[in-house]
C-alpha positions, 0 to 999 in steps of 0.5 A, a space after each residue: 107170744 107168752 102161750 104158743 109158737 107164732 110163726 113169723 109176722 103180726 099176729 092175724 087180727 081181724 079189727 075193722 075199725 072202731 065205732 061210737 057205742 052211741 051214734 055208730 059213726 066210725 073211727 080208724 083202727 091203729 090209731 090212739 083214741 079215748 072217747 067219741 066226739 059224742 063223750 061215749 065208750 068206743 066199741 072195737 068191731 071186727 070181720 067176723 065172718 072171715 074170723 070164723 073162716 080161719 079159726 074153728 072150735 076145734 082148733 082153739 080147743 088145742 091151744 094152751 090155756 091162756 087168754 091170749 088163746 083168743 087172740 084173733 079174737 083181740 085187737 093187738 096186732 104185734 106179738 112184741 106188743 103183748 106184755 103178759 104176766 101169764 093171764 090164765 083161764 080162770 076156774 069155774 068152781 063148783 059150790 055143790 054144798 051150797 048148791 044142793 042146799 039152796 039150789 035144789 037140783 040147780 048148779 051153782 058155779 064161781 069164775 074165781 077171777 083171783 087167780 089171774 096175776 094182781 089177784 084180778 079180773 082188772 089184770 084182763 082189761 088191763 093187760 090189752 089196754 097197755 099192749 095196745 097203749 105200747 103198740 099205739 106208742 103211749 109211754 105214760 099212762 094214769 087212770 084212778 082206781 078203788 085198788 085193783 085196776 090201778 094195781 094192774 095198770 102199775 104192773 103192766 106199765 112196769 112190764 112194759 118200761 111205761 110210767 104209770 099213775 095212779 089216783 085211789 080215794 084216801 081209804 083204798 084197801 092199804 095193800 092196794 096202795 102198796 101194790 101199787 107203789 111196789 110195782 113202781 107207779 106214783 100213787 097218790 091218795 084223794 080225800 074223794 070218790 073214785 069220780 074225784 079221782 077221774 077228774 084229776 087224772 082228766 085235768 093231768 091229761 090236759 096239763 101234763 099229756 098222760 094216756 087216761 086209761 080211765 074205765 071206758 075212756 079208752 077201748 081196749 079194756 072192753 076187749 080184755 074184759 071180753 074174754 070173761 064170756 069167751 072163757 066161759 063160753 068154751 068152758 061150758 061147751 059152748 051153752 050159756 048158763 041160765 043166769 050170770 051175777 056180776 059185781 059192778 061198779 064200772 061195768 066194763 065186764 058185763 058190758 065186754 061179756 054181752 060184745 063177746 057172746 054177740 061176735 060168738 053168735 055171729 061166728 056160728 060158735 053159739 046159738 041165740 040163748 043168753 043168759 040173764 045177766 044180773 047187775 049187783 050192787 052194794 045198797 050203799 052205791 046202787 046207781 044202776 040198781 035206780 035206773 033199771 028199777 025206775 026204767 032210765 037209759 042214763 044213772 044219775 050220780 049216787 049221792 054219799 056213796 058207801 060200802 066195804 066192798 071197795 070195788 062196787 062203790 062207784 057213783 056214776 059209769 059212763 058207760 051206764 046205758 050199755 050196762 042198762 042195755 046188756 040186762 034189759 036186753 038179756 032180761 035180767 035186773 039189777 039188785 043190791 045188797 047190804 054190807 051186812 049180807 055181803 059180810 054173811 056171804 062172804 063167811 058163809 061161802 069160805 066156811 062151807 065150801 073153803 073158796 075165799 071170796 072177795 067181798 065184791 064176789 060175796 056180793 054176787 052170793 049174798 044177790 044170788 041167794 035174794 034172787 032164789 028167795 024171791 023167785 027171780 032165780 029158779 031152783 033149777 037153775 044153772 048160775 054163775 057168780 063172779 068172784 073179782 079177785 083172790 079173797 086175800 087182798 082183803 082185811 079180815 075180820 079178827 080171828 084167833 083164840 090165845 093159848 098159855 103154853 103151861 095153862 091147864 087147857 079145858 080139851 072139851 071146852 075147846 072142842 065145842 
């Protein structure tokens, strides 16, 4: 492994099969799958009760800090299988600023995502989908993205001698496309949405026989992604916060994050408490933010779909219903937010607290601070915002007051 000594032989994985996150019918496990025979997600399970058996709180609490930490937890089954980059637990930064001007006695707590290697929380699912790719003998892969899945799918893929394909919408932030051409995967731009990108990727799975690591096509996403609320969990003594924002486009985080905190339930690790979890989208591309107001199982595309946060704006998921479910069942809801706020958030955060979001994660600010207003999030309150990646990634608005070296300098003008 890349964290800790094992010693000899596959790794103690406790998958025991995998199941339909529609119609429960099961499916062998160690064999490459995309979607159901229904057209839905795949969901690993495990044997949860023999988990809990061989692995205790105590024992985790030793390990170093690295996702792979969890690793009967995860369905890669051969340390030769793993091609880290070094997946870091991720901070929980505390903004007490903030907090104690809005909050009022409540805590109000950041998971800085960007500090995983690409910058992303992508890097999570991403990392266990390729192990698992590499493990099930996949050698080409292809999937679209807005910028940071495809970054991390290129980076993996280069990791692990496997070609990689990726398919962005034409105005994918430019350090995105190069990232990803850098880390050497063919990268092709489309005058579309993400979804436009999603059907080429399909129609080349058809044509030319690539893996579609395509946002829940395949199941192992979810699992990296899972390890969010794993991380979470442990970090916060094993107590859920009152209320997770979480930025979403595809979904794959809330969706693997309400998967985690039910198999920690189920291992006696937590109690029955769940936090809220909370939906954000930008007003712009808001598909989930319709269905759960109009009380829908499924979210019809979004029409003339529009944000500069990249990474949200994605007009339909298919795993749309167990996003639905994860907030109806958490009593949650799900909020958008204009371009306007996000920008303001975003300023607000990095000059008040100097933590620089990603305009995805001032999403989750800008929702925080209308859910305050409007009293669906009280005071008091203990809350966790999901910043998706290192706010470096993204253009900037200009900044910069020119100085004439040999000009006279007005200091007290200059000090404002």
């Amino acid at each position: 492994m890349h964290d800790y000594e094992w010693n000899g032989g596959d790794l103690p994985t406790f998958v025991t099969h995998l199941e339909c996150s529609k119609t429960g019918e099961h499916y062998p496990a160690d064999q490459l799958h995309g979607l159901s025979k229904a057209g839905r997600p795949l969901l690993v399970r495990y044997d949860l009760d023999r988990l809990s058996k061989a692995l205790s709180r105590q024992a985790l609490a030793a390990r170093p800090q690295t996702m792979w930490r969890y690793h009967e937890m995860l369905p890669v089954r051969r340390p030769e299988s793993v091609v880290s980059l070094g997946e870091v637990v991720t901070p929980l930064i505390s903004l007490p600023r903030i907090a104690g001007r809005l909050a009022k006695g409540g805590e109000l707590l950041v998971k800085d995502e960007g500090r995983l290697p690409t910058g992303s929380f992508k890097a999570r699912g991403l990392v266990m989908a390729v192990s698992m790719a590499k493990e099930l003998g996949v050698t080409n892969m292809a999937m679209p993205t807005n910028g940071n899945a495809g970054a991390a799918m290129a980076a993996y893929c280069a990791r692990a001698g496997m070609k990689a394909t990726v398919f962005c919408p034409d105005d994918t932030p430019d350090v995105n496309v190069r990232e990803i051409a850098m880390q050497g995967a063919d990268v092709y731009l489309v005058d579309g949405l993400i979804d436009d990108c999603g059907k080429l990727v399909a129609e080349g799975e058809k044509e030319l026989g690539w893996f579609n690591c395509s946002t829940l096509r395949e199941p192992y996403r979810i699992e990296g992604k899972k390890t969010m609320g794993l991380e979470l969990a442990e970090q916060l003594g094993w107590e859920m916060p009152d209320v997770i924002f979480y930025p979403t486009g595809g979904g794959t985080g809330i969706i693997g994050m309400w998967k985690a905190f039910a198999e920690l339930e189920a291992m006696g690790w937590i109690g029955s408490k769940r936090p809220r979890m909370v939906v954000v989208q930008a007003a712009g591309c808001a598909p989930m933010v319709k269905a759960w107001e109009h009380g829908e199982e499924h979210a019809p595309r979004w029409q003339d779909a529009h944000t500069f946060a990249a990474g949200i704006r994605v007009p339909q998921a298919v795993g749309d219903f167990l996003i639905l479910r994860a907030v109806r069942e958490s009593g949650g809801f799900a909020i958008a937010v204009d371009d306007e706020a996000i920008a303001r958030g975003w300023r607000e955060v990095a000059a008040e607290e100097g933590l620089l979001l990603c305009p995805e994660g001032a999403a989750t600010y800008a929702a925080y601070c209308a859910a305050l207003a409007d009293g669906r999030v009280k005071p008091g309150e203990r809350a966790v915002l999901f910043n998706c990646a290192s706010g470096l990634k993204y253009p900037m608005p200009p900044a910069g007051t020119p100085l004439k070296l040999g000009s006279t300098i007005d200091w007290k003008r200059l000090q404002g």
